[in-house]
C-alpha positions as CSV (number, residue, x, y, z in Angstrom):
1,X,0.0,0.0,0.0
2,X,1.3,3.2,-1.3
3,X,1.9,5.6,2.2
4,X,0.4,8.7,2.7
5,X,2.4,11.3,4.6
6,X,0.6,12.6,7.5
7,X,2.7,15.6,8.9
8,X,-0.1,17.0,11.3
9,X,-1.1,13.7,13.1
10,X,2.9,13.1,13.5
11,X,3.4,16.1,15.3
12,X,0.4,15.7,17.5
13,X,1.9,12.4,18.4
14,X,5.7,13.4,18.9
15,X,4.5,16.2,21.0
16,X,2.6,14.1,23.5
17,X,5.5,11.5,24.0
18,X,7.7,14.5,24.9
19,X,5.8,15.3,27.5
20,X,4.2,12.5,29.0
21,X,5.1,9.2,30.3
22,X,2.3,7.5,28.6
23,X,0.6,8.2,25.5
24,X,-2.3,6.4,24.2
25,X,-3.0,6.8,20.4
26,X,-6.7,5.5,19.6
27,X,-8.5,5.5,16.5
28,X,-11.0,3.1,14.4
29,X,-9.2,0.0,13.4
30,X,-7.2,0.2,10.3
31,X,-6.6,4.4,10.5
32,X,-3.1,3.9,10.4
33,X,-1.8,3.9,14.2
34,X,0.8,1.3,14.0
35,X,2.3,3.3,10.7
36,X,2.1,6.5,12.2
37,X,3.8,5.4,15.4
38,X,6.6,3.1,13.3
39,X,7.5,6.2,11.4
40,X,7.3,8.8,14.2
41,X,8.8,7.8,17.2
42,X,12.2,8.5,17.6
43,X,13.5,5.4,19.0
44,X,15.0,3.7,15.6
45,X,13.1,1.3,15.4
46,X,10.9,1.1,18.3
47,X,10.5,-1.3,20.9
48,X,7.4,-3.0,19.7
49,X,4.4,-5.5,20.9
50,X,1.3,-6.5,18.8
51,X,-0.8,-8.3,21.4
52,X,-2.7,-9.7,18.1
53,X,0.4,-11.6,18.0
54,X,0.8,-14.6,20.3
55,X,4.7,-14.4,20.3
56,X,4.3,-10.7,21.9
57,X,2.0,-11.9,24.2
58,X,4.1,-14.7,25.5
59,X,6.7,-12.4,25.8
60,X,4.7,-10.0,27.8
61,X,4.0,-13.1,30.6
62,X,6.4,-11.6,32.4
63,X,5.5,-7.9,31.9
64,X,7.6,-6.2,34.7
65,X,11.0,-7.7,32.8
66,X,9.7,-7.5,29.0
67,X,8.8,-3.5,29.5
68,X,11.9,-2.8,31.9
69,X,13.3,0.8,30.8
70,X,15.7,0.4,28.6
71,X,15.9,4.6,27.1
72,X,13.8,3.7,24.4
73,X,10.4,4.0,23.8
74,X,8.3,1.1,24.2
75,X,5.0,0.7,21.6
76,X,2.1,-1.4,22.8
77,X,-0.4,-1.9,19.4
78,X,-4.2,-3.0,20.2
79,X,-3.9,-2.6,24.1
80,X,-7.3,-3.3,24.7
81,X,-6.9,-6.9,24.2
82,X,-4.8,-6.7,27.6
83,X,-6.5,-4.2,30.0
84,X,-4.4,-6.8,32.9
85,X,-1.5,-4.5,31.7
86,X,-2.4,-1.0,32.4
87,X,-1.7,-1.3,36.5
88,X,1.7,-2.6,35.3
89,X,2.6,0.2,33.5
90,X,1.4,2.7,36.3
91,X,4.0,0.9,38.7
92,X,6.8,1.3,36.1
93,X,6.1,4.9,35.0
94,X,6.2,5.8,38.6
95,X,9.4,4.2,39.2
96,X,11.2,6.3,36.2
97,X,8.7,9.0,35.0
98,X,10.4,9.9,31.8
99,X,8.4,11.7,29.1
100,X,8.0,9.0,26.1
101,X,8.2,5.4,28.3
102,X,5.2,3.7,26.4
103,X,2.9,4.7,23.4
104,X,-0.2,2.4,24.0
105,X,-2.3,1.9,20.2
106,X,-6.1,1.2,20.7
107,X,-9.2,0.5,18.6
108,X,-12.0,1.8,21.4
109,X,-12.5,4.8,23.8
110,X,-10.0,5.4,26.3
111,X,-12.6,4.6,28.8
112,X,-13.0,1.3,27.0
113,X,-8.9,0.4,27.1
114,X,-9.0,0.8,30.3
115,X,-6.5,4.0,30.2
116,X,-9.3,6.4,30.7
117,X,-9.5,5.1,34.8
118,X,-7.9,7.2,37.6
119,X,-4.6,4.8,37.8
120,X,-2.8,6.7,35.1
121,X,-4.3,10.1,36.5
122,X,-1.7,12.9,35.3
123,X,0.7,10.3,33.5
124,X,-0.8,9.9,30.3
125,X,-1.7,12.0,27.0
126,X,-4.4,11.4,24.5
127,X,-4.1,11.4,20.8
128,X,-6.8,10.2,18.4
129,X,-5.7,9.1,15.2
130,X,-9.3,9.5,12.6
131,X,-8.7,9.0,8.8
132,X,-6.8,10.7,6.4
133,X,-6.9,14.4,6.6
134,X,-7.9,16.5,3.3
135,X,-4.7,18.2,3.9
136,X,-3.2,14.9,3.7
137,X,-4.3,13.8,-0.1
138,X,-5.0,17.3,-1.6
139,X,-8.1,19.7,-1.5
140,X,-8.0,18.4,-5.2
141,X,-9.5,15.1,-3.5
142,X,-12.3,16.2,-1.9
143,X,-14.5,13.7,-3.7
144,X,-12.4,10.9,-3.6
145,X,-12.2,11.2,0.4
146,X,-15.6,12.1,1.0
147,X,-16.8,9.2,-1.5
148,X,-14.3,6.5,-0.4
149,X,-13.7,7.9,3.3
150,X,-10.8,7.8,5.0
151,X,-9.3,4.9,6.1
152,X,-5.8,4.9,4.6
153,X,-6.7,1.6,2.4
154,X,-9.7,2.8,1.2
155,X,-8.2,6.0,0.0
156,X,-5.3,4.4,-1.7
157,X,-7.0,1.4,-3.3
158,X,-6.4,1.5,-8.0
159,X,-10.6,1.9,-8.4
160,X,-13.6,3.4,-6.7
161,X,-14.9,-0.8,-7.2
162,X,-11.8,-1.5,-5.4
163,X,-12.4,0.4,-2.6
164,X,-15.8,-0.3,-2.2
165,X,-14.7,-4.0,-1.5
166,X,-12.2,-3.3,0.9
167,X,-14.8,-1.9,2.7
168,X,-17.5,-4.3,2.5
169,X,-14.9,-6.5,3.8
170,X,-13.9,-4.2,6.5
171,X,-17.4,-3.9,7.9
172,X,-18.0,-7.8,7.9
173,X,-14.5,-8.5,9.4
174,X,-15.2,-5.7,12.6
175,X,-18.9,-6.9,13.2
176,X,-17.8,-11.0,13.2
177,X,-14.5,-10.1,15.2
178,X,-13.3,-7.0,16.2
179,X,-16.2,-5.9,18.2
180,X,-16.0,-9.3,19.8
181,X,-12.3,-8.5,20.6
182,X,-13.3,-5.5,22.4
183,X,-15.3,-7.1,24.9
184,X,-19.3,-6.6,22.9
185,X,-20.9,-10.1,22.2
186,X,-23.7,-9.3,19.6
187,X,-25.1,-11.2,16.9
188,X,-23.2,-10.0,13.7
189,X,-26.0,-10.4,11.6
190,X,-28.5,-8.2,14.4
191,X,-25.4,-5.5,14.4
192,X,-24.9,-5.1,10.5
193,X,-28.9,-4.4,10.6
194,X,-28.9,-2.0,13.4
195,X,-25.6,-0.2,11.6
196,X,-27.2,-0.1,8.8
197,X,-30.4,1.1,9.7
198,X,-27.9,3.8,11.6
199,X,-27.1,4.6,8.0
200,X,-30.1,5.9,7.2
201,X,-30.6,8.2,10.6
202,X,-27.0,9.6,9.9
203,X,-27.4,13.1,10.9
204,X,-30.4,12.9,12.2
205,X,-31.3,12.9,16.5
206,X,-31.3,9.7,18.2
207,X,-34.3,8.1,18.2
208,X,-34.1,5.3,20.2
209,X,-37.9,3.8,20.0
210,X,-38.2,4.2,16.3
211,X,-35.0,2.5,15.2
212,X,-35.8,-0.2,18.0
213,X,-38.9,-1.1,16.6
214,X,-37.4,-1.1,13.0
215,X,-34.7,-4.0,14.2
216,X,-37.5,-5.4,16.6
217,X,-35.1,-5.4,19.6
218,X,-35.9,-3.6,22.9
219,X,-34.9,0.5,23.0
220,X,-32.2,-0.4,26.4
221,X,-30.6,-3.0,23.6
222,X,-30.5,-0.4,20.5
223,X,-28.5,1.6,23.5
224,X,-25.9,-0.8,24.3
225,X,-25.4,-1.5,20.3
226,X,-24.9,2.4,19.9
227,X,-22.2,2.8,22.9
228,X,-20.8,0.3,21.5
229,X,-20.3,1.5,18.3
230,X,-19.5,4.6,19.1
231,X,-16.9,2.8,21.7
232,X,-15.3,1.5,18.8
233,X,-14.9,4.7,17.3
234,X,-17.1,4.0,14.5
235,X,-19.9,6.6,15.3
236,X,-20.0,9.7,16.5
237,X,-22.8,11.0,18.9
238,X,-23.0,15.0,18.3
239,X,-24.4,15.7,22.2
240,X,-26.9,19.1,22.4
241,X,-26.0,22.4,23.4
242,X,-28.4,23.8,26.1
243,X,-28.5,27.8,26.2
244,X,-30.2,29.6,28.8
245,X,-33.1,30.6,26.9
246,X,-36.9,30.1,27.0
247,X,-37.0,28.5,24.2
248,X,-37.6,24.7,24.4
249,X,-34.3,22.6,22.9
250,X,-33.4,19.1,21.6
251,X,-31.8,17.1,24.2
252,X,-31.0,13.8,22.3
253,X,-27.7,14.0,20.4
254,X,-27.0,13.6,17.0
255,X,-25.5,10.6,15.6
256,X,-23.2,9.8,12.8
257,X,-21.2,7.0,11.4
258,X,-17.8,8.4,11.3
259,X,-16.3,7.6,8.4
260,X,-18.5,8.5,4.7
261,X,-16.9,5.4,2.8
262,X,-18.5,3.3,5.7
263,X,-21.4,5.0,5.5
264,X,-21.8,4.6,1.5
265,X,-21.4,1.0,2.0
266,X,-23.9,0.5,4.5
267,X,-26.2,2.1,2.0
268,X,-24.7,0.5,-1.3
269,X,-23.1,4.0,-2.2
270,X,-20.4,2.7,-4.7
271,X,-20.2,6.0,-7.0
272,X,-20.1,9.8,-7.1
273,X,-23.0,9.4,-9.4
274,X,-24.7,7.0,-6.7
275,X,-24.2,9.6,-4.1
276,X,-25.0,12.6,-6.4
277,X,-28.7,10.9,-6.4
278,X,-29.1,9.9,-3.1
279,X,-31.2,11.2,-0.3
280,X,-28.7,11.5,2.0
281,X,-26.2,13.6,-0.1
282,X,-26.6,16.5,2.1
283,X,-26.5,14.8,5.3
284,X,-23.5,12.2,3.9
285,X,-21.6,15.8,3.1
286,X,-22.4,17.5,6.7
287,X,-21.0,14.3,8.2
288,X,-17.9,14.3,6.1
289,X,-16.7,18.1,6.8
290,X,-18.0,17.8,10.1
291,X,-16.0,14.6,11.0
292,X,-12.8,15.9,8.7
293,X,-13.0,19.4,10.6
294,X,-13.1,18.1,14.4
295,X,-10.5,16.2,12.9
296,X,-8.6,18.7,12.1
297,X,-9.1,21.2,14.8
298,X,-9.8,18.6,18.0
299,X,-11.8,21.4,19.9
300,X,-13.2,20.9,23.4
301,X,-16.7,20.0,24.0
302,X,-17.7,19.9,20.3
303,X,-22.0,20.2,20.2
304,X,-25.1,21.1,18.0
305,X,-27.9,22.9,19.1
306,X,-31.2,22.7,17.9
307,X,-35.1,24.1,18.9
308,X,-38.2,22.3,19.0
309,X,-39.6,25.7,17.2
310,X,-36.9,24.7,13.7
311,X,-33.8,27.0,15.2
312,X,-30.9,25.0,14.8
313,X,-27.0,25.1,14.3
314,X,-24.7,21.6,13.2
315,X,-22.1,22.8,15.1
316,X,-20.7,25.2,18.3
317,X,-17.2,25.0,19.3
318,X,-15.0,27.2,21.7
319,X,-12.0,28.2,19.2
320,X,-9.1,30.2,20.9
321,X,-11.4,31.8,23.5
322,X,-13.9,32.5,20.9
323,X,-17.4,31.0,20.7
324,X,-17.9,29.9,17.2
325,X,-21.1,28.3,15.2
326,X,-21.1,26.8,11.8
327,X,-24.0,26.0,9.1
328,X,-22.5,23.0,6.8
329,X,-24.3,22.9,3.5
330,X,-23.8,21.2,0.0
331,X,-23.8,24.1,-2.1
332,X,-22.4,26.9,-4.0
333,X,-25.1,29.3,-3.0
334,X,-25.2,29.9,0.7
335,X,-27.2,32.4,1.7
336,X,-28.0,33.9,5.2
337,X,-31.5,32.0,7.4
338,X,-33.6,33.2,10.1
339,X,-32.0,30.2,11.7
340,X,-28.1,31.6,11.8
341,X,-29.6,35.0,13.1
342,X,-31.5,33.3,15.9
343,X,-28.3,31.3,16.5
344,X,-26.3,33.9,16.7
345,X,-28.5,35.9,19.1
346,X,-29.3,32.9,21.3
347,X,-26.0,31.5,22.0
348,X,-24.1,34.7,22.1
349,X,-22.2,33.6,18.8
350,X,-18.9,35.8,18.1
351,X,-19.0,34.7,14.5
352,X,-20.7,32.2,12.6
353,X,-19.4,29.9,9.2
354,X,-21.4,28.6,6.2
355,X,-18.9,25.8,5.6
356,X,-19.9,25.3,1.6
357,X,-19.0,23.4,-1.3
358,X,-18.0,26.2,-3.8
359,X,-14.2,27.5,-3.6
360,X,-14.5,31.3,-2.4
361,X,-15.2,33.1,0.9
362,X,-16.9,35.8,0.9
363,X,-19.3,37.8,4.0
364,X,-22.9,37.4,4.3
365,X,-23.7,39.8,7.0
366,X,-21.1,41.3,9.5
367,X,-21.2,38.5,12.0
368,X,-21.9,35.5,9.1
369,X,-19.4,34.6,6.9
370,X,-19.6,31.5,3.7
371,X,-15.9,29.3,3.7
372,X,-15.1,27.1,1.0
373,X,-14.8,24.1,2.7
374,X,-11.8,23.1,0.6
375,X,-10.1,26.0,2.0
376,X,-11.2,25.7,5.3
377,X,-9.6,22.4,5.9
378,X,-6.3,23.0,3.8
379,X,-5.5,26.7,5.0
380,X,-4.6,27.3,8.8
381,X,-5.7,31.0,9.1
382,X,-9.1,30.9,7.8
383,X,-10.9,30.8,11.4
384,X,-9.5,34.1,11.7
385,X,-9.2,35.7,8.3
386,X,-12.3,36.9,7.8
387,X,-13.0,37.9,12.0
388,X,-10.6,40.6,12.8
């Protein structure tokens, strides 16, 4: 597989091993994480255990000796298959707390690794590894990620038919075995129903009852099949913003699968053309810049907010001390809404982005502003460029 620079992600990861005994890289399987840790670790080559690989784990029977400090940095890929391990490493990090000890690689949440507990309290940094980034292929590619997603293989694979196989298999290879590997025992067959029938509410608030009914499970099961999911970093749930207004809000979140190439597969998406005529071509594009932006920018607290009188905003983040909204829409013609003004008035908004598909930037009113979303996720300054 032809590699894919990915100069941002490396220095997110460098700069957490300088600084922290214990760094745990997570992502959805198959995002790169072993790659990306191989080719930016300074330790040549790293010290390095796959606990997919039964010679690793036998060597890890013994894990005070196999991970004694040596000076280098030691790389632990799919930790969650192992949480017994995590106490370990708190006793060796406290005997020699060195910045850049162990790099632990997980599929699932930190919560889920085990990492996320209390034991490794102020010893450990967080990196999360999604797909590739625009900046990463090209704005030229827009299409090609957004169509194909962006798991590394995907991206890379000779034809669109190509790709689309890769992740067929992908999606039948995590439902019989990986989520079993993380700890959820669900009937593959019930799961790739539920996912799918995800699919088609991506975008949209969580309705529990109705998508329960639709599968014919109970709504406490079509729960558990979400966390889990979204535990396996698969889907994304969008939680509300709650302003102190009268007005009476949404309080479910909103849920998307992460990744658009899995997403066209689960809804036999295979070309541009396909997607072009789709229903859910506006909603498939929101969840792609959406997903590519928090990528990008990893803000705090990322939320929607939306009124049960048709107010809504897909997106409110705190940027730099500034509170920031932003309107994602597939087209070349964004205009202004009676929805961005009440948005801006109700949650105090310092500026607010229509995040379209056409390649300029230009004002709308003095506090709403259209950005090429091309350019927004290529160009570093254009938060900024159009606010002071």
């Amino acid at each position: 597989m032809a590699l894919i620079d990915r100069p941002l992600d490396a220095q997110n990861l460098r700069e957490a091993v300088s600084r922290a005994p214990v760094t745990l890289l997570t992502g959805p399987r198959q995002a790169g994480k072993s790659t990306l840790a191989r080719q930016s670790i300074a330790s040549s080559p790293p010290a390095f255990f796959d606990l997919e690989d039964h010679r690793d784990l036998a060597r890890l029977s013994e894990p005070t000796l196999a991970l004694r400090d040596a000076g280098e940095t030691i790389v632990i890929d799919e930790a969650q298959r192992m949480p017994d391990l995590f106490p370990t490493l708190r006793v060796l990090v406290d005997e020699n707390r060195r910045p850049g000890r162990f790099v632990v690689l997980g599929s699932a949440s930190p919560d889920l690794t085990g990492l996320g507990s209390e034991s490794l309290a102020g010893r450990v940094a967080f990196v999360e590894l999604g797909g590739l980034r625009l900046s990463d292929v090209g704005g030229h590619r827009l299409d090609d990620l957004w169509l194909r997603g962006g798991l590394p293989e995907s991206v890379v694979a000779s034809t669109d038919e190509a790709s689309t196989r890769w992740r067929d298999d992908y999606v039948s290879t995590f439902l019989e075995r990986d989520l079993a590997n993380l700890g959820f025992r669900f009937p593959a067959t019930t799961m790739r129903r539920f996912w799918t029938m995800l699919a088609h509410f991506h975008g949209q608030t969580w309705n529990g009852a109705r998508i329960a009914r639709s599968i014919d499970v109970s709504e406490s099961t079509v729960r558990r099949y979400i966390d889990a999911l979204t535990d396996a970093l698969v889907v994304r749930q969008l939680p509300p913003w709650f302003a102190n207004i009268s007005k009476r809000q949404v309080k479910s979140p909103r849920v998307y699968i992460r990744d658009s190439g899995l997403l066209h597969s689960l809804l036999g998406i295979t070309t541009m053309v396909d997607l072009e005529r789709s229903p859910v071509l506006g909603a498939s594009w929101e969840g792609m810049i959406l997903e590519q932006f928090l990528t990008r920018f990893a803000p705090a607290h990322p939320a929607y907010w939306s009124t049960h009188g048709g107010a809504e905003l897909d997106l409110r983040l705190e940027i730099d001390g500034r509170v920031l909204g932003f309107e994602i829409k597939r087209t070349t013609r964004p205009a202004a809404s009676k929805s961005m003004h009440s948005a801006l008035a109700d949650l105090n908004l310092d500026h607010l982005y229509v995040v379209h598909a056409g390649p300029h930037n230009f004002p709308l009113t003095h506090h709403i502003t259209a950005v090429s979303a091309t350019q927004l996720l290529t160009e570093h300054d254009q938060l900024t460029a159009h606010t002071k």
